[in-house]
C-alpha positions as CSV (number, residue, x, y, z in Angstrom):
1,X,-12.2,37.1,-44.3
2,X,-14.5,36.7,-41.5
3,X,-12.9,38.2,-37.9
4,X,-14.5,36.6,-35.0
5,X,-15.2,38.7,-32.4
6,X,-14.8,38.1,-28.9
7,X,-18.4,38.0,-26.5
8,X,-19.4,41.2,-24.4
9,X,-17.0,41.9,-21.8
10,X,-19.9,41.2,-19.6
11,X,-21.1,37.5,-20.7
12,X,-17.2,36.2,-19.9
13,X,-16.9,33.7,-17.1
14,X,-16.8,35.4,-13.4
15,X,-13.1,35.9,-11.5
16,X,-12.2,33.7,-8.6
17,X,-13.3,35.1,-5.7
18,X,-10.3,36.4,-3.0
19,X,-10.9,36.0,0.9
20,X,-12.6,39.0,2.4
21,X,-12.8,39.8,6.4
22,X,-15.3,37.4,8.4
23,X,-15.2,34.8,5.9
24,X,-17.0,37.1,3.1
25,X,-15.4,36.9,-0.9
26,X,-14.4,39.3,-2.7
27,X,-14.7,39.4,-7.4
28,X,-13.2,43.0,-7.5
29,X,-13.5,44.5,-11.3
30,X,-16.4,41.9,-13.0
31,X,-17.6,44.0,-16.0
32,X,-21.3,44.4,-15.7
33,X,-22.0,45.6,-19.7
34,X,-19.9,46.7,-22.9
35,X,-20.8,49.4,-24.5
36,X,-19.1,50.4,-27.9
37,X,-16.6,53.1,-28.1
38,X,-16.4,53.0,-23.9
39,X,-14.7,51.0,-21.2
40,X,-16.2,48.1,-20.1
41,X,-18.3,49.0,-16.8
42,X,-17.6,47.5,-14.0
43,X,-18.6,46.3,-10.5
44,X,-16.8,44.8,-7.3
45,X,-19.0,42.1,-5.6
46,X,-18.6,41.2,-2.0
47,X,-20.6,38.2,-1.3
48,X,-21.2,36.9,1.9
49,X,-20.0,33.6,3.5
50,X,-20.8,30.3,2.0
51,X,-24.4,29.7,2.8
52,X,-27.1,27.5,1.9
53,X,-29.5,29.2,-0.5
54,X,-29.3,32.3,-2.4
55,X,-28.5,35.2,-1.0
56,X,-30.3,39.3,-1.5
57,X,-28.1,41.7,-3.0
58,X,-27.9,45.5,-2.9
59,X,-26.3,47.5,-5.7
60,X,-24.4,50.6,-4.3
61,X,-24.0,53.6,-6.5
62,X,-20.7,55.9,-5.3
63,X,-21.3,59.9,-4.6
64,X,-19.3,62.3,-6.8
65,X,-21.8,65.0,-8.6
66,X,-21.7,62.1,-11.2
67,X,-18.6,63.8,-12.1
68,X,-16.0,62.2,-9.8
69,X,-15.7,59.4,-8.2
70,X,-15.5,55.5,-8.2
71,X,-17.1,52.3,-7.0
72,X,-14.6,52.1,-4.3
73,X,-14.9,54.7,-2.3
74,X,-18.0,56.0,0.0
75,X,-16.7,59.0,0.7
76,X,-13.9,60.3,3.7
77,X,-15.8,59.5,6.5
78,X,-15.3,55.7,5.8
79,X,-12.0,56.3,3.4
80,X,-9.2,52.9,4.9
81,X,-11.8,51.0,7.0
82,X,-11.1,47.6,8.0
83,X,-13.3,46.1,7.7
84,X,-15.2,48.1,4.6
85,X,-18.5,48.9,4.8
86,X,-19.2,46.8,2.3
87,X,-17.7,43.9,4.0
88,X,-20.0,44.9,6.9
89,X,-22.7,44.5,4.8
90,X,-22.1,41.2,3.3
91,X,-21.2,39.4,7.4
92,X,-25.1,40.4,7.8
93,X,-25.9,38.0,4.7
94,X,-26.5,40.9,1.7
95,X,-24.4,40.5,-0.8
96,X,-22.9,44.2,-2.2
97,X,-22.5,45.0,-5.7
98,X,-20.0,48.1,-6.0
99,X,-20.9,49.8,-9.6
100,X,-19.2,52.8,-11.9
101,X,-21.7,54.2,-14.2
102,X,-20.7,56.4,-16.9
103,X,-19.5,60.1,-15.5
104,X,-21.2,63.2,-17.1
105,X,-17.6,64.0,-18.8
106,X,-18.3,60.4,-20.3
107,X,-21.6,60.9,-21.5
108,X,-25.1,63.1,-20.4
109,X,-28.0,62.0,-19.0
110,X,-29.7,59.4,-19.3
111,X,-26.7,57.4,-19.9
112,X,-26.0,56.9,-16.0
113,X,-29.4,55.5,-15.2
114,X,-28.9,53.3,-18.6
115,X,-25.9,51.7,-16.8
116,X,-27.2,51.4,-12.7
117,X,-30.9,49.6,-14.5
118,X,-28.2,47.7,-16.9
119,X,-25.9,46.6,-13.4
120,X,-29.1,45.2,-12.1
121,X,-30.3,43.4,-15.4
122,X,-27.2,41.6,-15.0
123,X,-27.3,40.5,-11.4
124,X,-30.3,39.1,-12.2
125,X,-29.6,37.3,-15.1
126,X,-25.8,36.0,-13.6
127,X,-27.0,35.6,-10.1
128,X,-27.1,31.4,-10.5
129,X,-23.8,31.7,-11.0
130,X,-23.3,33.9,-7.6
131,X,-25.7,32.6,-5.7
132,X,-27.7,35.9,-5.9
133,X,-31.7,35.9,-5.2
134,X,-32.9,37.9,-8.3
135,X,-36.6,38.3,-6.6
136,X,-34.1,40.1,-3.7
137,X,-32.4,43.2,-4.9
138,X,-31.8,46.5,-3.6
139,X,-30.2,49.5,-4.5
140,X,-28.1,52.4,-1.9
141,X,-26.3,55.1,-2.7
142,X,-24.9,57.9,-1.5
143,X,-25.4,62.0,-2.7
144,X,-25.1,61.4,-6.3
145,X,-25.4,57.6,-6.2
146,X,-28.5,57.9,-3.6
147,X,-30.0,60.1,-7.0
148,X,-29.3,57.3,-9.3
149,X,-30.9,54.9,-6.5
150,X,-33.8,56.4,-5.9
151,X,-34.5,56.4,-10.0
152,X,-34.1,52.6,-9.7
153,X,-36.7,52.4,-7.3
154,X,-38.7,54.2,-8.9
155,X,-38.6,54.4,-12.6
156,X,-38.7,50.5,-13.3
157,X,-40.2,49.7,-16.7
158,X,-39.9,53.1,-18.0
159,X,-38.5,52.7,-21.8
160,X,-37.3,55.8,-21.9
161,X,-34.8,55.0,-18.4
162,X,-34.6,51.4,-19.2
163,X,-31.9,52.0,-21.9
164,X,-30.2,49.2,-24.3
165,X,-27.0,48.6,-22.1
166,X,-25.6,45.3,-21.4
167,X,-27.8,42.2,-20.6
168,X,-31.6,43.3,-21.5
169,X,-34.7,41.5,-20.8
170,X,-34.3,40.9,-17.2
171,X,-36.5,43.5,-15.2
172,X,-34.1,46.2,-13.5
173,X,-36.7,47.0,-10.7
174,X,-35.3,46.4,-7.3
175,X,-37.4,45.6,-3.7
176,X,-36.0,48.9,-1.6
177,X,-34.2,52.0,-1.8
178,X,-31.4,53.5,0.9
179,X,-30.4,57.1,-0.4
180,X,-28.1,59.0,1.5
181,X,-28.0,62.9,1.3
182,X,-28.9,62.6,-2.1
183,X,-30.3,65.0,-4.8
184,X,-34.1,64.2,-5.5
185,X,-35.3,67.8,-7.8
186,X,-32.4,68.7,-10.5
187,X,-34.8,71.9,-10.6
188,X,-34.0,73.4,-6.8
189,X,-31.1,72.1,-6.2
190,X,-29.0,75.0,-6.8
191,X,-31.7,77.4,-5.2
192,X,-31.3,75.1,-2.0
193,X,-27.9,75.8,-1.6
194,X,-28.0,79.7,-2.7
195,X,-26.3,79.0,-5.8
196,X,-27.4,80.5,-9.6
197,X,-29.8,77.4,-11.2
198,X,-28.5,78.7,-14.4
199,X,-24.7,77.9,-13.8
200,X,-23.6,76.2,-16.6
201,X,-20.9,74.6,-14.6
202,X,-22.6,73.2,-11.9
203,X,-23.1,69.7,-11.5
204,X,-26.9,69.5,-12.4
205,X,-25.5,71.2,-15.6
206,X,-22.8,68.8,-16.8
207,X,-24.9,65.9,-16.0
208,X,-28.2,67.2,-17.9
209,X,-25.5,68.8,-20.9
210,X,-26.9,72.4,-20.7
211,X,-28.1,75.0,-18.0
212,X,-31.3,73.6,-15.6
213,X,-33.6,75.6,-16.7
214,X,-32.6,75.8,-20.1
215,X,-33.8,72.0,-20.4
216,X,-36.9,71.9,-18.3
217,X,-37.9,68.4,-19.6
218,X,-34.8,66.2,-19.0
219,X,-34.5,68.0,-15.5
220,X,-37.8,66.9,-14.5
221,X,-36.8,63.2,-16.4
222,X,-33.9,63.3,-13.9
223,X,-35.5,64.1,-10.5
224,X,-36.4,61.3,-8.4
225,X,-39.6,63.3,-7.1
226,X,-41.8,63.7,-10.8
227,X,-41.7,59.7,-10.6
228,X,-43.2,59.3,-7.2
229,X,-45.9,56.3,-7.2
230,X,-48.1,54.7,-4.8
231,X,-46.1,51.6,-6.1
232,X,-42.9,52.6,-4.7
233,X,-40.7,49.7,-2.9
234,X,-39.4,50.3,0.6
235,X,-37.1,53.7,1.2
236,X,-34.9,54.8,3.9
237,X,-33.8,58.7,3.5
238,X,-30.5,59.7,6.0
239,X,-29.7,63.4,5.5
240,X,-27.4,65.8,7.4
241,X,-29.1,68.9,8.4
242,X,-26.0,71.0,8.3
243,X,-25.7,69.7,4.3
244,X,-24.2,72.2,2.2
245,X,-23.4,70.6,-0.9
246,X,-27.4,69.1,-0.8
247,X,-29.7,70.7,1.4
248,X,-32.0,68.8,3.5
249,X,-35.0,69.6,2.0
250,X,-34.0,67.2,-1.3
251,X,-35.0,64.1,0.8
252,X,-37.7,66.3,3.2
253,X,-39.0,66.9,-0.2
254,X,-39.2,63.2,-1.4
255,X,-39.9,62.0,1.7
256,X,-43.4,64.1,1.7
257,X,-44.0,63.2,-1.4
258,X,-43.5,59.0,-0.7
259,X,-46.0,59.4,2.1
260,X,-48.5,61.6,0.0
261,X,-48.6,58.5,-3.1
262,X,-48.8,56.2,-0.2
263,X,-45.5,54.6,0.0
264,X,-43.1,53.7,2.8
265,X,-40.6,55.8,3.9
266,X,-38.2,56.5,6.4
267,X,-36.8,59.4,6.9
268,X,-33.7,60.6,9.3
269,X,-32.0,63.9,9.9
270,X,-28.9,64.5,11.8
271,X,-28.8,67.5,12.7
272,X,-25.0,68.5,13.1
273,X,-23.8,66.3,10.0
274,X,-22.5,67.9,6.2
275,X,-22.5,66.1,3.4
276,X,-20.9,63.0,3.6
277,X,-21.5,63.5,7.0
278,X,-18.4,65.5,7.7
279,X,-18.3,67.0,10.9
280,X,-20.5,64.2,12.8
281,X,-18.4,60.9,12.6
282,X,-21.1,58.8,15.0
283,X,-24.0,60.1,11.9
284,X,-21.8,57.9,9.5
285,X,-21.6,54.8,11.9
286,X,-25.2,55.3,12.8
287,X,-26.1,55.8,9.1
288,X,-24.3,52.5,7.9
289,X,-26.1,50.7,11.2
290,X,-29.6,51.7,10.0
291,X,-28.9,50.8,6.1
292,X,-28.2,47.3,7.8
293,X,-31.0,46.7,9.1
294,X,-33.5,48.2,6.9
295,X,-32.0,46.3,4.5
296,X,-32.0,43.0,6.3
297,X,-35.3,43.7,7.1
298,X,-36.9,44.4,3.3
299,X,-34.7,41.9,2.1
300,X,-35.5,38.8,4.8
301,X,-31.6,38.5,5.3
C-alpha cells in the first residue's frame, strides 16, 4: 500500500493575517522549511498596511549565543513594547520576517546559516503571495543573529553555506546588512572578552561542536570577516562600547575590513551601552531609529 504523504510544512497555504498596530498584519508561526527528523522552522511576518505594489522585506535573526533564544524577542531592552519594534518597522513600509534557525543544541554549524539563506529562499519564492519585492530584501540581527546576518550578506552563492533546506533555487543573497553588537571573528572572540579561546563550553564552542582552535577551518568558515568582498551590499554596524559579552572591536574589526575591500559601511559606537544595550536605554531607541532609516533608504521604502 502506497501512504501519501502530506507537502513540506513550508509549501502549505499562508495563515490569515491578524490586525497589527497602525493598520500593519500580522501571520505569526508560517513555517519557512521542513527538515526531516526536526521541527518545522518557523517565522512571524509583519507586513505593512495595504499598499499598492510590493513591498521590501528584512529578515531579523534573534540574539541568544545561538544557544537561546526565539524569533520573538529582541532582547530586554525592548521586552512588552507596544508597539513592537517590528511593528515600527513595518508603519515605515518594510515588511519584517521574524525567523528561528536551528540552536547549536539542535544541530552545529553550518546548519544555522542553512536555515537564515533557506528563510530568504522562501520569501523570495512566496513573496507573490505576500506581496514581498524579492529584488528588495534585507537581513538585521542582533549579537548572534547580527552574526548570522552579516553571513547572508556576505556569503551568497557559496555552496558550501547555501545548504539544501527548504525551498532551493531562489538566490538567498539579500541588498543590505544591519548587525547589532554582533560577533564577526569566532577566532578572538573569547580573547576580546578575557575569556580562554579553548573553553569547550563557550558559545563559539557549542556552535562550531568542538573547542575554537581545535577546529581552525570551520571557525574561519563561520566568521563574517574571512568573507569580506568588494561586492558587499550596504552595512550598518551599531555596537556598545561598554560590550562585555562582544567587545567592540568585532564590528571595528569588520567595519575596517568593509572599507579596505571597498564596500559601504556604517559604523556606530555608543559609548556607555552593554550588550543588548543594557545600561543606555536612549542607545536602543536610537539604534532601532537608525536601522529605519538605513533600511528605508537601501531598500527605496
Amino acid at each position: 500500500m502506497t501512504v501519501r504523504l502530506p507537502p513540506p510544512a513550508h509549501e502549505a497555504p499562508l495563515p490569515p493575517a491578524r490586525a497589527g498596530a497602525y493598520g500593519t498584519r500580522v501571520l505569526p508561526g508560517v513555517p519557512y522549511a521542513a527538515i526531516p527528523g526536526v521541527r518545522p522552522l518557523e517565522l512571524d511576518l509583519v507586513l505593512p498596511p495595504e499598499t499598492e505594489g510590493p513591498v521590501p522585506c528584512v529578515v531579523f535573526l534573534h540574539g541568544g549565543g545561538w544557544r537561546a533564544g526565539g524569533r520573538r524577542s529582541m532582547g530586554p531592552a525592548f521586552e512588552g513594547a507596544e508597539p513592537t519594534p517590528f511593528e515600527l518597522v513595518a508603519r515605515a513600509g518594510i515588511a519584517v520576517a521574524s525567523a528561528d534557525y536551528r540552536l547549536s543544541g539542535e544541530a552545529v554549524w553550518p546548519a544555522q546559516v542553512h536555515d537564515v539563506k533557506a528563510a530568504v529562499r522562501w520569501l523570495r519564492a512566496r513573496g507573490g503571495d505576500l506581496g514581498i519585492d524579492p529584488d528588495r530584501i534585507a537581513a538585521w540581527g542582533e549579537s548572534a543573529g547580527g552574526h548570522l546576518a552579516a553571513l547572508l550578506g556576505l556569503t551568497s552563492g557559496d555552496p558550501a553555506l547555501e545548504g539544501g533546506v527548504g525551498v532551493t533555487g531562489p538566490s538567498s543573497a539579500v541588498a543590505a546588512v544591519a548587525a547589532w553588537y554582533a560577533p564577526s571573528d569566532l577566532r578572538t572572540v573569547a580573547a576580546g572578552i578575557g575569556a580562554d579561546p579553548a573553553d569547550p563550553a563557550s558559545r563559539e564552542a557549542l556552535l562550531l561542536g568542538a573547542p575554537v582552535p581545535s577546529v581552525p577551518d570551520a571557525a574561519a568558515q563561520a566568521s563574517p570577516v574571512t568573507h569580506v568582498s568588494p561586492g558587499a551590499p550596504p552595512f550598518l554596524l551599531l555596537h556598545g562600547r561598554a560590550d562585555r559579552l562582544i567587545a567592540c572591536a568585532q564590528s571595528e574589526r569588520l567595519s575596517e575590513e568593509l572599507r579596505r575591500a571597498g564596500a559601504e559601511v556604517d559604523l556606530h559606537v555608543y559609548d556607555g551601552a552593554d550588550h543588548m544595550w543594557l545600561g543606555d536605554p536612549e542607545a536602543a531607541r536610537d539604534a532601532l531609529d537608525r536601522t529605519i532609516a538605513f533600511l528605508r533608504d537601501r531598500l527605496h521604502a
